[in-house]
N, C-alpha and C positions, 0 to 999 in steps of 0.2 A: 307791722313788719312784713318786709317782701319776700315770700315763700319762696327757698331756691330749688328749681327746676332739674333734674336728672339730666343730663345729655344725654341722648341715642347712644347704646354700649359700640355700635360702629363706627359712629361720626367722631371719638373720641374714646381711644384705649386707650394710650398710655399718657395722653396730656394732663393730665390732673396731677401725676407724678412729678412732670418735669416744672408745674406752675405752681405758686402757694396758693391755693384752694383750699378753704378755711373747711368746707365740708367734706376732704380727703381723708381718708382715717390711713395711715401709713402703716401702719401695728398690724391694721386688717389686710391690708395689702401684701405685705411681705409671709402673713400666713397662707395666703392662695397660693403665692408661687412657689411655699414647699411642698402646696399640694401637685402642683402642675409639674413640679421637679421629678414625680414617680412617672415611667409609662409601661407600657408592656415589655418591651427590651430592659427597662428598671423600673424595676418591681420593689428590689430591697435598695438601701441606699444609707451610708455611713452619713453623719452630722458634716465631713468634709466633703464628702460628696454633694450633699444637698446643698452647701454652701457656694461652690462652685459650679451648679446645673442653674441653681437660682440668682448667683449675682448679687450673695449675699454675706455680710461678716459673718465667722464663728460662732462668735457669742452669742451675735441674735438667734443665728440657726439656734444655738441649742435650747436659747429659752423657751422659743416658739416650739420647737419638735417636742420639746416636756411639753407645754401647753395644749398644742394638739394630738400628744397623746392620754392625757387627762379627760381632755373635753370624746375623747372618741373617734378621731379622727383617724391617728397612727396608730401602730402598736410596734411595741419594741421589745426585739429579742436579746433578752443580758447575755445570750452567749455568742450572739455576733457582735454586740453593741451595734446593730442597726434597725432604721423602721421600713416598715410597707405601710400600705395604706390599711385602713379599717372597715368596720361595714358601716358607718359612718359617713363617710363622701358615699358609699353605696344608697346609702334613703336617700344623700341630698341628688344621688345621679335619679335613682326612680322616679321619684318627687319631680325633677324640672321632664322627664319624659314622660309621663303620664298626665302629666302638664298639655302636652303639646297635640292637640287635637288634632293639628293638622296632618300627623303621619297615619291615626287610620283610616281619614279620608283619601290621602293623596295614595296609600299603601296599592289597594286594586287597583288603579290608570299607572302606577309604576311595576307594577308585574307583569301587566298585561303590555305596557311600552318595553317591559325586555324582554318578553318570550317575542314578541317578535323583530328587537333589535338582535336577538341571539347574543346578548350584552349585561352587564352591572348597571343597573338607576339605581340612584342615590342622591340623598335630601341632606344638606350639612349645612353647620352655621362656625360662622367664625370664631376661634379664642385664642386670642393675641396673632401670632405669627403659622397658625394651622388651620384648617377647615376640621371640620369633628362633622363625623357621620352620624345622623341621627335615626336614617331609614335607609335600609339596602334589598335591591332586589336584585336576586340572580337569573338571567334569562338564557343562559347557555351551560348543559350541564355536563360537556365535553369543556369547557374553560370558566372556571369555577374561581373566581377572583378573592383573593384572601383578605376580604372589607366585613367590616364588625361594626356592629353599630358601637359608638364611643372611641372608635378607632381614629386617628386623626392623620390626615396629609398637609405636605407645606402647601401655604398656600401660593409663595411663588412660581413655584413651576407648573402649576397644573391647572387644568381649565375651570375649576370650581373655586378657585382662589381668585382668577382672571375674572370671572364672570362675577363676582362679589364683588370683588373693584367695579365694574360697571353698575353694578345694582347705586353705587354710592352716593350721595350730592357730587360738584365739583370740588368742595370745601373737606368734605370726606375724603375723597382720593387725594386733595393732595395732603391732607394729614397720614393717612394710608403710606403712601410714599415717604413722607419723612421720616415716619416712623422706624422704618427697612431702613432709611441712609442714616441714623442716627444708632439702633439697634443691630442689624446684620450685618454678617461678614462684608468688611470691606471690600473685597478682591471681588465681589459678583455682582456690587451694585449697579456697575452703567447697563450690563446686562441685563439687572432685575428692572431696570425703568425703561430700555429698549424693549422688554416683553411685555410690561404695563401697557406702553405707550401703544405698542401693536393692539393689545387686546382690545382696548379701546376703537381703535382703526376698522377693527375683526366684527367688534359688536353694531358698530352705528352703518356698519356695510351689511351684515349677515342677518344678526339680531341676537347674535352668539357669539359665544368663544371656544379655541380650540387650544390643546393641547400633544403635538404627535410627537410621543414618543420622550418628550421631553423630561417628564419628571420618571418615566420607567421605557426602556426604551421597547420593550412587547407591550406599550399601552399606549393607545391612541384615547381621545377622550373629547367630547363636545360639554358645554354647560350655557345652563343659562341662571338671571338672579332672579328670584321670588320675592320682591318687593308688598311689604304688608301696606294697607291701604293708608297708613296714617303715617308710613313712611318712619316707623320706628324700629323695624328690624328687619333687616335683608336673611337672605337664607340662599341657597344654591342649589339649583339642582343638575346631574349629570348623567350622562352616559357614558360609559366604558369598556374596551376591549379589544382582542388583541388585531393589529393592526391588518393584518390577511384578510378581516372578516370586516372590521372598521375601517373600511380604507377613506384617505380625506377624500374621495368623490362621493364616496356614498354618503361620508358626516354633511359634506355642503351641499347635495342638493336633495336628502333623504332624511336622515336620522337628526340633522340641526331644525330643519322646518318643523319636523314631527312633535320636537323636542319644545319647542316654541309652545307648539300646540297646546300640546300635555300641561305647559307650565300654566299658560292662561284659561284652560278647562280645572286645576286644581286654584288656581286664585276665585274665581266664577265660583267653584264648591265651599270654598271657606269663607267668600263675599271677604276678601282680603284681609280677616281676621286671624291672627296668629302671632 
């Protein structure tokens, strides 16, 4: 019997959903995205609420939120009638970071590239529709950028989102893309595929991608992708800060080449394992 194969988590987020794929478990699916339904701005969160952050019926919500509060996951207050998250997703956060060899290799050549971009570097890998910080280095300590590791941005508007789409196959980006016209708000999609369409333009001209002001508007932002050598997980890495100090002459013919640099001096370090 023909052993079936994983697709790369970036070349394929959400098609297994939309296609009948026998080795899909739907059950497991819909409990991740109660989990992804909590963030820091919601923390606690009612059974209607979770239903409508996740895009998901009532009922399920609740059988699943009993479930994942059983297994350890959530916990729940009888005198709000709502959940937060547990220490639970907490081992499984530790566990996939302490995992990841590659941030305290790459950690020294990113503090050292923002003390003297006088700027935020930052290492983030995609989930679903945001980029998640996995390694932050602050390099300016008069502009101190509010990034947490596990902390997540969209990744539409920002150059770490732009630069992952390049990291992609062609068969990736336009799954990438369909994904956003299918899933995202309607009213910003020609916009969202004009910006794609550029960053791509930005990368095969630069070897980067840029972000000004776009997703915050006191933040300018370069990135580029961290491509692993077998071509089964992209990752991003970025520079950030406030536009005065980042200005785009200095991203394009200073802090983007630099930026280049660093990325393929940490590939070299990890012999593109990660």
């Amino acid at each position: 019997m023909r052993k079936a194969t994983p697709k790369a988590p970036h070349e394929n987020a959400n098609a297994a959903k939309s296609s009948k794929d026998r080795q899909f478990v739907t059950a497991l699916a819909r409990g991740l995205e109660i989990l992804r339904a909590f963030t820091p701005r919601h923390p606690v969160l009612g059974n209607n609420e979770i239903a409508q952050r996740a895009k998901l019926p009532k009922p399920t919500v609740t059988r699943l939120t009993y479930t994942l509060t059983q297994l350890g996951y959530l916990n729940y207050s009888a005198e709000s009638g709502k959940y937060s998250l547990s220490v639970g997703v907490l081992a499984l956060g530790y566990s996939f970071l302490a995992s990841q060899d590659i941030r305290s290799i790459a950690r020294p050549m990113m503090q050292e590239f923002a003390e003297y971009a006088r700027a935020a570097v930052c290492l983030a890998a995609r989930d679903q529709p945001h980029m998640v910080f996995l390694e932050v280095c602050q390099g300016n300590p008069t502009f101190q950028m509010r990034l947490e590791i596990g902390a997540r941005v969209p990744y539409g508007s920002t150059a770490l989102g732009r630069a992952y789409h390049c990291g992609l196959s062609p068969e990736g980006r336009i799954t990438m893309i369909e994904e956003h016209r299918k899933l995202g708000p309607k009213g910003d999609w020609e916009a969202f595929r004009a910006s794609f369409d550029k960053a791509v333009r930005d990368y095969e001209k630069y070897g980067f991608c840029v972000s000004l002001g776009e997703w915050n508007k006191d933040v300018y932002s370069v990135a580029v992708p961290l491509i692993a050598r077998d071509r089964s997980k992209v990752l991003a890495l970025t520079c950030a800060g406030p536009p005065f100090d980042l200005t785009r002459q200095r991203i394009i013919e200073d802090i983007g080449p630099r930026l280049v640099r660093l990325r393929d001096r940490i590939f070299a370090a990890t012999h593109g394992n990660f």
